[in-house]
C-alpha positions in Angstrom: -14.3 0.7 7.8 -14.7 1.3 4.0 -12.6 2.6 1.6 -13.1 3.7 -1.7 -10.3 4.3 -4.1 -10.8 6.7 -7.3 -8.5 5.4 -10.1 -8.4 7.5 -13.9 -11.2 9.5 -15.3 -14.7 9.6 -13.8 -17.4 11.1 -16.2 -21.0 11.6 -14.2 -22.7 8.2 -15.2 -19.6 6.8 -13.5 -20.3 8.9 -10.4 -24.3 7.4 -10.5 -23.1 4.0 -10.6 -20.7 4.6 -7.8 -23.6 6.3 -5.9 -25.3 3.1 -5.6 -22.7 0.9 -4.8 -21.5 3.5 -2.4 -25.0 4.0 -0.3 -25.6 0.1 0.2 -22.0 0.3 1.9 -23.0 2.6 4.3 -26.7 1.2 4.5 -25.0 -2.3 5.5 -22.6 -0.5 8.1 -25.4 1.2 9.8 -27.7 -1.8 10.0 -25.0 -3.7 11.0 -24.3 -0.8 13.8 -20.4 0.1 13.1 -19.1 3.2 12.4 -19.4 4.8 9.0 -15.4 5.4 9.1 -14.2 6.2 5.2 -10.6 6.2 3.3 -11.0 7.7 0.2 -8.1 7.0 -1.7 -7.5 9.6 -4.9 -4.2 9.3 -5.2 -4.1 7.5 -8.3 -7.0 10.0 -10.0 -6.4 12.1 -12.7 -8.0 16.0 -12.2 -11.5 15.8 -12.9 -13.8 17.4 -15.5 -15.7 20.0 -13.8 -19.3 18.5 -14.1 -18.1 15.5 -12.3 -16.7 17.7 -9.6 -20.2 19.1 -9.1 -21.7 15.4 -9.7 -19.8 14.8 -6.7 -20.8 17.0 -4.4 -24.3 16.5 -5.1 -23.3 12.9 -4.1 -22.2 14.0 -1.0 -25.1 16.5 -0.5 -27.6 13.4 -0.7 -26.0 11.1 1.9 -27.9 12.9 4.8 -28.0 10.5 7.7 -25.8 8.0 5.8 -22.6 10.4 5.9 -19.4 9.1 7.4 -18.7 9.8 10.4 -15.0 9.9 9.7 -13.7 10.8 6.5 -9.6 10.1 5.4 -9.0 11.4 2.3 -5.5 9.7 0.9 -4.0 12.4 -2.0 -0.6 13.7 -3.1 0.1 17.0 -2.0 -1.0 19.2 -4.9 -3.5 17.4 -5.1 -5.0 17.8 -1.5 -4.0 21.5 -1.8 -6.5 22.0 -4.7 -9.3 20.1 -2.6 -8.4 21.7 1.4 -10.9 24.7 0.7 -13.3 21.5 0.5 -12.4 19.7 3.3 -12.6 22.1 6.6 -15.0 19.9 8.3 -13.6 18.6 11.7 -14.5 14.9 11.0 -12.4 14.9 7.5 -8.2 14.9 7.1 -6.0 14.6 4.3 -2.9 12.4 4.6 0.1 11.6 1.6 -0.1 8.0 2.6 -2.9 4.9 3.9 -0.8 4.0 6.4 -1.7 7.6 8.1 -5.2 7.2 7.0 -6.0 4.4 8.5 -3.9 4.9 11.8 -5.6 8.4 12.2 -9.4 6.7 11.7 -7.9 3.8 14.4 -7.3 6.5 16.5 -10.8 8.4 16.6 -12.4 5.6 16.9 -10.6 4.4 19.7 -9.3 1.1 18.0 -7.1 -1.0 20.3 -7.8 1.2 23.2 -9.2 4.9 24.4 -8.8 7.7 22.3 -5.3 9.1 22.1 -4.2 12.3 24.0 -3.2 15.2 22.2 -0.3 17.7 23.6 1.2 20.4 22.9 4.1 20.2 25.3 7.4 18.3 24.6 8.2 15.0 26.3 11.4 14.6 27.9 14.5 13.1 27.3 17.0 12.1 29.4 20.7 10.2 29.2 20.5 7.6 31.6 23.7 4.8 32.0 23.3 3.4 28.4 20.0 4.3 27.5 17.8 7.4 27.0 15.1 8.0 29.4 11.6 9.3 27.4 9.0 10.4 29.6 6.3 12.8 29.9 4.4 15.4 29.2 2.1 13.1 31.2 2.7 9.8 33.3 1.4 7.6 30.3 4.5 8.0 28.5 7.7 6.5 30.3 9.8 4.3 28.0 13.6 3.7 28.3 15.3 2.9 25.0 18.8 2.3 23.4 21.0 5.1 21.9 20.0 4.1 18.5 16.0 3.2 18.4 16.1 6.9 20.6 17.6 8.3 17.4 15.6 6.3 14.8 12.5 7.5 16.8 13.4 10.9 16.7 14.1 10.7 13.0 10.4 9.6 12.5 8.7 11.7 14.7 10.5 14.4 12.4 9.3 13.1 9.5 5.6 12.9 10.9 5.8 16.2 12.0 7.5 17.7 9.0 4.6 16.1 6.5 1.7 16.9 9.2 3.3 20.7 8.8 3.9 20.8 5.3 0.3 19.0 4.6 -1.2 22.0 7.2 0.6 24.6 5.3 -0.4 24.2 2.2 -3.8 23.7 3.2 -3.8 27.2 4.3 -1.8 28.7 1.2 1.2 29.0 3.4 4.0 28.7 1.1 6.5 31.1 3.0 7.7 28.7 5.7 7.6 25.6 3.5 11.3 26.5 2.6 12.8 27.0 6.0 11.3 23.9 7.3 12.7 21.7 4.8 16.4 23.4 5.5 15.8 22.8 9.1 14.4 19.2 8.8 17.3 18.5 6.1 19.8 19.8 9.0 17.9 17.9 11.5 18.1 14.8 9.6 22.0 15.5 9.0 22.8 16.4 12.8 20.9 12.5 13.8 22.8 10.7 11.0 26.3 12.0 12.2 25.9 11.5 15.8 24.6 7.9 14.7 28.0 7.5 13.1 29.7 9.0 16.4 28.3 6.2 18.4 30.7 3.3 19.8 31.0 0.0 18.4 29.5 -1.6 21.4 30.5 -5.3 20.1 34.3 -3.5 20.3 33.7 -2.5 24.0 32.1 -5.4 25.1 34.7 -8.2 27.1 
């Protein structure tokens, strides 16, 4: 996996110097015969000038065969909402954080394991004795955990889901729902915190 992270101002000699550097990487990966995964990491980049924009994309333009075959693009929010229109191609995501990136390009390319499922139906959760039952939508997903590791989990699938939402929606220019969601993810939040503070002291119950 490479990753290149853009820092400050680039002007187009600094984009043909990168060029080079850039296409040995991706000569070396293929030779070696690994995937051409890429982070690109702009977070720290100021907005560019608009000749370098273009100097990019004529970068880009002349990989050919050498292109990634998985591209994570790592950006604040505004900033991947000025780039989205830019970035429709199936093999190329934005994320807010690396952590993301580089579990997403795990992921497609199967690190650790086979590729992960994706649903679109809810798994379920059941109150069992003193632990919560999490199973389904399919038999690969059965796990049993405390009251509060259930709630933690729930509280950052939430946040996953609220930032893969928000991310999507501004991608698309949808501004509209950006609001409700964050009153329902802030009530969310709110409704896990107090039943957290509802639980039992179990060192109190226990003999």
């Amino acid at each position: 996996m490479l990753t290149v992270t853009r820092t400050g101002q680039w002007s187009v000699a600094t984009v043909g110097a990168h060029e080079i550097l850039f296409r040995q990487e991706l000569e070396a990966l293929r030779l070696a015969g690994r995937t051409r995964n890429l982070i690109v990491d702009i977070g720290g980049t100021w907005p560019q000038e608009r000749d370098v924009v273009w100097a990019l994309r004529r970068m880009e333009a002349r990989l050919g065969d050498l292109r990634p075959e998985r591209i994570a693009v790592v950006s604040s929010f505004g900033t991947a909402r000025l780039h989205a229109r830019h970035l429709k191609q199936a093999d190329t995501q934005i994320f807010a954080s690396m952590r993301f990136a580089r579990e997403w390009i795990m992921r497609q390319a199967g690190v650790g394991g086979a590729h992960s499922e994706i649903h679109d139906k809810p798994s379920f959760a059941d109150a069992e004795g003193m632990h919560v039952h999490i199973h389904g939508p399919t038999a690969a997903t059965d796990i049993v955990l405390t009251p509060a590791a259930a709630l933690e989990t729930a509280k950052r699938i939430g946040d996953a889901a609220v930032e893969v939402i928000i991310e999507n929606a501004m991608a698309e220019g949808g501004r509209a729902s950006i609001a409700l969601l964050t009153e329902t993810a802030d009530a969310s939040l709110a409704n896990a915190r107090l039943q957290l503070q509802q639980l039992p002291d179990t060192n109190q119950l226990s003999h």
